[in-house]
N, C-alpha and C positions, 0 to 999 in steps of 0.2 A: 464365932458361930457355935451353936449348940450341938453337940452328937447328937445324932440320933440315939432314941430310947425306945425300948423293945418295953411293954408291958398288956401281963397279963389279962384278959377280959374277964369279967364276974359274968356268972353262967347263973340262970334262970332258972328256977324248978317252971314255973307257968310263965310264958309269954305276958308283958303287962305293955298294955299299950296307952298313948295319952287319951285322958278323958277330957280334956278340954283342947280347942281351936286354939293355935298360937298364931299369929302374925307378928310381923315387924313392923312398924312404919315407914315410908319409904318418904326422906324428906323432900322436898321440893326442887327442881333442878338450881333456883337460884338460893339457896340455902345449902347445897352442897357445894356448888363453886366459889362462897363466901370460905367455907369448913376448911378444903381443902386448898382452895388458892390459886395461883397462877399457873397451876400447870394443869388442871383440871380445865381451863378455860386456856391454856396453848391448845391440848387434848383436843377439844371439841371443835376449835378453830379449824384443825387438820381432818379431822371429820368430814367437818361438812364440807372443806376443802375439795376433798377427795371426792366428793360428787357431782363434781362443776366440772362443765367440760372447757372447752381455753375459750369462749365466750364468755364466761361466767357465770352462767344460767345452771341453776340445779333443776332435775327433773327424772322422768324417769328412763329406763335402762332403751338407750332406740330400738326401735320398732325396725321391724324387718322391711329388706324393700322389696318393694309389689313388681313382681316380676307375670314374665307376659305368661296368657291362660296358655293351655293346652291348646284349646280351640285356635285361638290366634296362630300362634307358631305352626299348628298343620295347617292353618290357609298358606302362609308364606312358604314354609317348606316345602308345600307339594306343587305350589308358583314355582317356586326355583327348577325344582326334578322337570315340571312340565317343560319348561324352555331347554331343557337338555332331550326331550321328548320322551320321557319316562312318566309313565303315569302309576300311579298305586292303586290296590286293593286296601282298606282302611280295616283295623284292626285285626290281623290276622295271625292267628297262633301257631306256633314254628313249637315241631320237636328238632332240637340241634343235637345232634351225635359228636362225641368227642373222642370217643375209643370205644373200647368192646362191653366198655360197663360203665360209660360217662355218658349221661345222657343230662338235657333239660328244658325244659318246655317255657316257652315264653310266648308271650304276646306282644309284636311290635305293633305300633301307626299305622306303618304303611308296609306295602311289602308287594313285591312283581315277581311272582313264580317264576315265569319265561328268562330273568335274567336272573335271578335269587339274589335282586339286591334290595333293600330293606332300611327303615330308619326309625329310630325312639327317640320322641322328644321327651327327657325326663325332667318330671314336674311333681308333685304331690307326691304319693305314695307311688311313683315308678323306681323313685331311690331306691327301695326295698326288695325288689323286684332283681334292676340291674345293679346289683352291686359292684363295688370295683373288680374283685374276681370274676364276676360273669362280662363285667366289661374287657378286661381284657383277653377270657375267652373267646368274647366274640371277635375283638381284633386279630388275633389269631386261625380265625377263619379265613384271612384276607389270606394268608400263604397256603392255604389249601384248595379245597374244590368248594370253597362256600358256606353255606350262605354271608353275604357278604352285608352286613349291616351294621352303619353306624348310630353311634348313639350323640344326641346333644344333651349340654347343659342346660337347666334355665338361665332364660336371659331376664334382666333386670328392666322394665317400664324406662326409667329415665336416661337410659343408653339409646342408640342406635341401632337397638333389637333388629329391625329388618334387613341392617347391613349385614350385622353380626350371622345371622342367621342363615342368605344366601351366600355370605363365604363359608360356612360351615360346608353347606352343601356343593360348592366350588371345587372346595378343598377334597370331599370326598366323592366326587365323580373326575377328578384330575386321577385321583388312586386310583379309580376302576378302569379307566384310562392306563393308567402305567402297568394294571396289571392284563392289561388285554381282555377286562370284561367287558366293557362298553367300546 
């Protein structure tokens, strides 16, 4: 192998730049696999390889799954709360206090004053909104004086969304229960 070689640059009085267009030719895919040989066509093999999923179908990168609206999940959500006999105010905006200079203003679904307990179904752009940090803010509520709101996931169309979703809410009125809210 060659050392490396340190050489000087020729310095310009005037900038000269090219007066004519240069291109290269770029030879054809089966004239370079001829040039170069079998390992240009192992190469490509592993390519296109690698875009097959264990079907063998190439295509492109999957599409997200269609997960249930907004709308849907507060009909079933606020079904669930109602059989527990909790009914909601729909979209209502909470300032939450956290200490003497931590404050934050959100807007949850649902939300019943009289018990301050509360639910965000996060969907679209409520990721943004509840972040993890503000989520587990709000759980941290649960060991104080309130408000006491949970938050759901999206759920996915081809699940059992409406199971999934009244054990969500099972699960968090068993809490308000253990915690002596309800």
């Amino acid at each position: 192998m060659k050392p490396l070689e340190i050489r000087r640059l020729t310095r310009y009085a005037v900038a000269k730049y090219p007066r004519k267009q240069y291109s290269e030719r770029t030879p054809p895919l089966a004239e370079s696999l001829v040039k170069r040989g079998a390992v240009s066509l192992v190469m490509l093999a592993l390519l296109e390889s690698s875009a097959c999923d264990e079907t063998g179908t190439t295509g492109p990168p999957p599409v997200m799954p269609k997960l249930v609206t907004e709308n849907e999940a507060r009909q079933i959500i606020t079904q669930a709360f109602r059989t527990h006999g909790i009914d909601f105010h729909a979209d209502v905006g909470l300032m939450l206090h956290f200490g003497q200079n931590d404050s934050m203003s959100l807007t949850v679904d649902g939300f019943k004053s009289s018990l301050g307990v509360g639910y965000e179904y996060i969907s679209g752009l409520d990721g943004a909104e509840f972040t993890p940090a503000v989520r587990d803010a709000l759980d941290s509520l649960l060991d104080e004086q309130g408000p006491y709101i949970t938050s759901i996931d999206a759920v996915e169309t081809r699940q059992d969304y409406e199971t999934i979703l009244r054990e969500a809410v099972d699960e968090f009125i068993d809490t308000l229960k253990a915690h002596g809210i309800i």
